[in-house]
C-alpha positions in Angstrom: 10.0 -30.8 11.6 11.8 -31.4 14.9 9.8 -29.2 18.0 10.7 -25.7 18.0 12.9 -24.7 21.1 12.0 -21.4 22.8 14.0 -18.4 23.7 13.3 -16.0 26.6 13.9 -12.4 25.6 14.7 -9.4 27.8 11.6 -8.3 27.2 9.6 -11.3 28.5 8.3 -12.9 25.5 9.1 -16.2 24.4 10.2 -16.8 21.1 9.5 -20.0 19.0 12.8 -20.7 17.1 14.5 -23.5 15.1 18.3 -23.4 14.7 20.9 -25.7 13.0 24.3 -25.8 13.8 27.1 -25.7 10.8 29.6 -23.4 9.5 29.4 -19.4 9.4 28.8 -17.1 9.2 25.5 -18.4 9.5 22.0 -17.4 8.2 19.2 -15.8 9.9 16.0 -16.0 8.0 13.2 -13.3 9.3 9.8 -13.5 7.8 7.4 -11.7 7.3 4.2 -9.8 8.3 1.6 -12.5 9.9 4.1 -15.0 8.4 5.6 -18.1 10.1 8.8 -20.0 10.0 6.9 -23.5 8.6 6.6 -21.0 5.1 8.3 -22.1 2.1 11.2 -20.2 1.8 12.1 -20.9 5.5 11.9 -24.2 5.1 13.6 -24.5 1.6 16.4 -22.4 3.5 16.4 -24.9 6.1 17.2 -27.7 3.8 19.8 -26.1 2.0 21.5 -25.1 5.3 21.4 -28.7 6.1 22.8 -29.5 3.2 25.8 -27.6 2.6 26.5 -27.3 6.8 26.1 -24.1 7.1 24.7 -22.8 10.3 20.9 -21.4 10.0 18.1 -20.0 12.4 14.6 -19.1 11.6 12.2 -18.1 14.1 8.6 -16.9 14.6 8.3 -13.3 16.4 6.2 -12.9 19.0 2.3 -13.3 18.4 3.2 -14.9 15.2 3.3 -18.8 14.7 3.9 -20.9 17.2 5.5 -18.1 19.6 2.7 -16.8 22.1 1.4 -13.5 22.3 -1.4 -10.9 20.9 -0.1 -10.1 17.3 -2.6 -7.5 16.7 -1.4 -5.6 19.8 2.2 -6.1 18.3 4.1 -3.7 16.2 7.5 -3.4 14.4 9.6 -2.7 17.4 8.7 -5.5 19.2 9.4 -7.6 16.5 12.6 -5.8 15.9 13.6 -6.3 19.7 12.5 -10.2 19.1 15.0 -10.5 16.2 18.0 -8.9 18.0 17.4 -11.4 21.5 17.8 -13.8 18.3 20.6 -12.2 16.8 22.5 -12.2 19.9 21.6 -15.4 21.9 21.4 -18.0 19.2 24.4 -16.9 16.5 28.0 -16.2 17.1 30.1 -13.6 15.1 28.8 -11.8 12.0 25.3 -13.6 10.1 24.0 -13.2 7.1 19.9 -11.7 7.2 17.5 -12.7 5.2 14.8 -10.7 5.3 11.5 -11.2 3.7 9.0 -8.6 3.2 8.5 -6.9 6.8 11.7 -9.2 7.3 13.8 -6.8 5.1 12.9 -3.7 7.4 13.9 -5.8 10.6 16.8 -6.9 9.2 17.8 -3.3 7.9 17.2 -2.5 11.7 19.3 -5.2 12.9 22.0 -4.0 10.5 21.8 0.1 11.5 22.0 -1.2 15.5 24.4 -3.8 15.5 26.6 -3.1 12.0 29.3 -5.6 13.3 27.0 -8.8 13.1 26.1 -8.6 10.0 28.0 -10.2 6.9 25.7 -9.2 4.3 21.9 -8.6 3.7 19.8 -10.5 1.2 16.1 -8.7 1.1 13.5 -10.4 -0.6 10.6 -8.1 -1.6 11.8 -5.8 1.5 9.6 -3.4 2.6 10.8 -0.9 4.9 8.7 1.5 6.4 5.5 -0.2 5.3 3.3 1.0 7.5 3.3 4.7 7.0 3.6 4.0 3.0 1.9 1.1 2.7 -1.0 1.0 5.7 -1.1 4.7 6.8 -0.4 5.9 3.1 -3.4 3.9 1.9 -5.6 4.5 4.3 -8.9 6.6 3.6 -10.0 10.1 5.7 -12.4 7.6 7.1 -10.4 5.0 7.8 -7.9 7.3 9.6 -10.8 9.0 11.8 -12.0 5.3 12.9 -7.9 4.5 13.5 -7.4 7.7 16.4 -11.3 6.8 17.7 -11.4 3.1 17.6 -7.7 2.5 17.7 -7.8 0.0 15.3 -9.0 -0.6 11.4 -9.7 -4.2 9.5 -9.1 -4.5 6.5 -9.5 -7.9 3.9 -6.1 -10.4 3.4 -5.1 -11.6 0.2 -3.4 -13.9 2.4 -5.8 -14.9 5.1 -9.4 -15.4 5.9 -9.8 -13.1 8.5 -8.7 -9.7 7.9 -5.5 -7.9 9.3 -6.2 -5.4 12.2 -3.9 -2.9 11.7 -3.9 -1.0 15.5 -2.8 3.0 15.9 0.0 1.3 18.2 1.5 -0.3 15.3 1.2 2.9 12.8 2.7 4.8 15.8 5.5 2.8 16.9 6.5 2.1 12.8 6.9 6.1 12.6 9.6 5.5 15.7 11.7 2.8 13.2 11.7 4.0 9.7 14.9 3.6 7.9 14.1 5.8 4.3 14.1 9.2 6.3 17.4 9.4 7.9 20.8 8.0 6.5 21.1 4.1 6.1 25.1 2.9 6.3 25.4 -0.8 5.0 28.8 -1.2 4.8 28.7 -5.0 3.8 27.0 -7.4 0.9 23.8 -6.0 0.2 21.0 -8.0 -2.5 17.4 -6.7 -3.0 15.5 -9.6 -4.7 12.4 -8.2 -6.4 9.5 -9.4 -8.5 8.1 -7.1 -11.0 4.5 -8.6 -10.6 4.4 -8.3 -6.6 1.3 -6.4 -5.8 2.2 -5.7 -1.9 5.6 -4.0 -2.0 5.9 -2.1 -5.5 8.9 -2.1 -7.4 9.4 1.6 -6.2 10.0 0.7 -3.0 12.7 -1.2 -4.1 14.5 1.3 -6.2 14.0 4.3 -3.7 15.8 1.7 -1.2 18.5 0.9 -3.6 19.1 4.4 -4.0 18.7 5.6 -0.3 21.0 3.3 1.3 24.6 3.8 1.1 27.2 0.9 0.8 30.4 -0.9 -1.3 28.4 -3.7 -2.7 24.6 -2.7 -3.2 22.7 -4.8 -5.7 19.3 -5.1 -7.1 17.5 -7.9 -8.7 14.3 -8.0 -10.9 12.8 -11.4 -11.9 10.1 -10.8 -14.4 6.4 -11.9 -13.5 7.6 -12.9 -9.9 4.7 -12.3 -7.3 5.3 -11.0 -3.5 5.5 -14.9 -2.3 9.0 -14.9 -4.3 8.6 -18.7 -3.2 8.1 -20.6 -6.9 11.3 -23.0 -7.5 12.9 -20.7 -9.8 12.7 -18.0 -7.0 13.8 -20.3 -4.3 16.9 -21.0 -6.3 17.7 -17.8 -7.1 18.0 -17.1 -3.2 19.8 -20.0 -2.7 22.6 -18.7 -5.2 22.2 -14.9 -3.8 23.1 -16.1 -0.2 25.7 -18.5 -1.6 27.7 -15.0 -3.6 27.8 -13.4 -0.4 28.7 -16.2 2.0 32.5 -16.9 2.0 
């Protein structure tokens, strides 16, 4: 893989990214929590995009993969703020997201700010507002106490050695952005992309998304057995031909 350029945001941070130019409107893929863009489906993405010309950017938010920074002081707005210096400074005219997991809330957030770039939405085991009903949700009276006294709690990965620190910044600043309280206007392409064995984001969370949001073309997917990775080749194809219905 060539070496990742960076991007300055507004902000300050610098933001590892990767972009290919081709047609539009162009995809943005955004990963997800503690992910990277070297993951599968970025890189699967990456070679279809080079492939069939189309124009494609994946990139790492800040504290995560090769883009510097503390990501256990980080939290969904930063992230959010990361993918909209991206939105704007590396694509031209409407994109399509691709949103993976925590990707799927940023790029709902993307979509509710800047409705105008956006040519459709493909979620893939989207998980908006994961942090107050996934983290905060699951959370014990203890764990809660040591969260307001400590300001942070550990817990074991499934998909790490070390465990996640989730901070009270990052349960905080997540109440600030979530998009299942408050009406959600998509008014383009929408595909949720689900497995039915994922053991991070329920299949609940999918349908109370399909049925919060409001939108001409909302569609929702199950693929039997599939786990929160989505990523086997069968998976992989399947968002291949999702982005490929909605792309003109």
């Amino acid at each position: 893989m060539a070496v990742a350029e960076f991007l300055a945001t507004p902000e300050g941070r610098r933001i590892a990214h990767h972009r290919r130019a081709g047609r539009g409107p162009g995809v943005v893929f955004l990963g997800g929590f503690r992910s990277d863009m070297t993951g599968t489906k970025a890189a699967h993405l990456d070679g279809w995009a080079a492939a069939a010309g189309r124009a494609f950017v994946r990139f790492d938010y800040s504290g995560h993969g090769a883009s510097p920074g503390d990501f256990a002081a980080g939290a969904v707005g930063d992230w959010a703020e990361d993918a909209a210096a991206v939105l704007g400074a590396l694509t031209e005219g409407p994109q399509i997201l691709v949103g993976s997991s925590m990707g799927g809330w940023i790029a709902l957030l993307l979509a509710r700010a800047r409705p105008e770039r956006v040519a459709g939405l493909v979620g893939i085991a989207a998980a908006p507002d994961f942090t107050e009903d996934g983290f905060w949700a699951g959370m014990t009276a203890e764990e809660r106490d040591r969260l307001r006294d400590e300001g942070h709690v550990d817990r074991p990965s499934a998909y790490a050695p070390e465990p996640t620190r989730i901070s009270r910044r990052l349960i905080e600043d997540g109440r600030r952005h979530l998009v299942l309280r408050s009406p959600l206007e998509l008014p383009f392409p929408v595909r949720l992309l689900q497995g039915t064995g994922d053991a991070d984001v329920p299949l609940g969370w999918a349908l109370r998304l399909l049925g919060h949001a409001r939108g001409p073309d909302l569609r929702l997917t199950l693929v039997r057995g599939a786990d929160h990775r989505f990523s086997d080749p069968a998976c992989l194809d399947l968002i291949v031909r999702t982005i490929e219905e909605i792309a003109p």
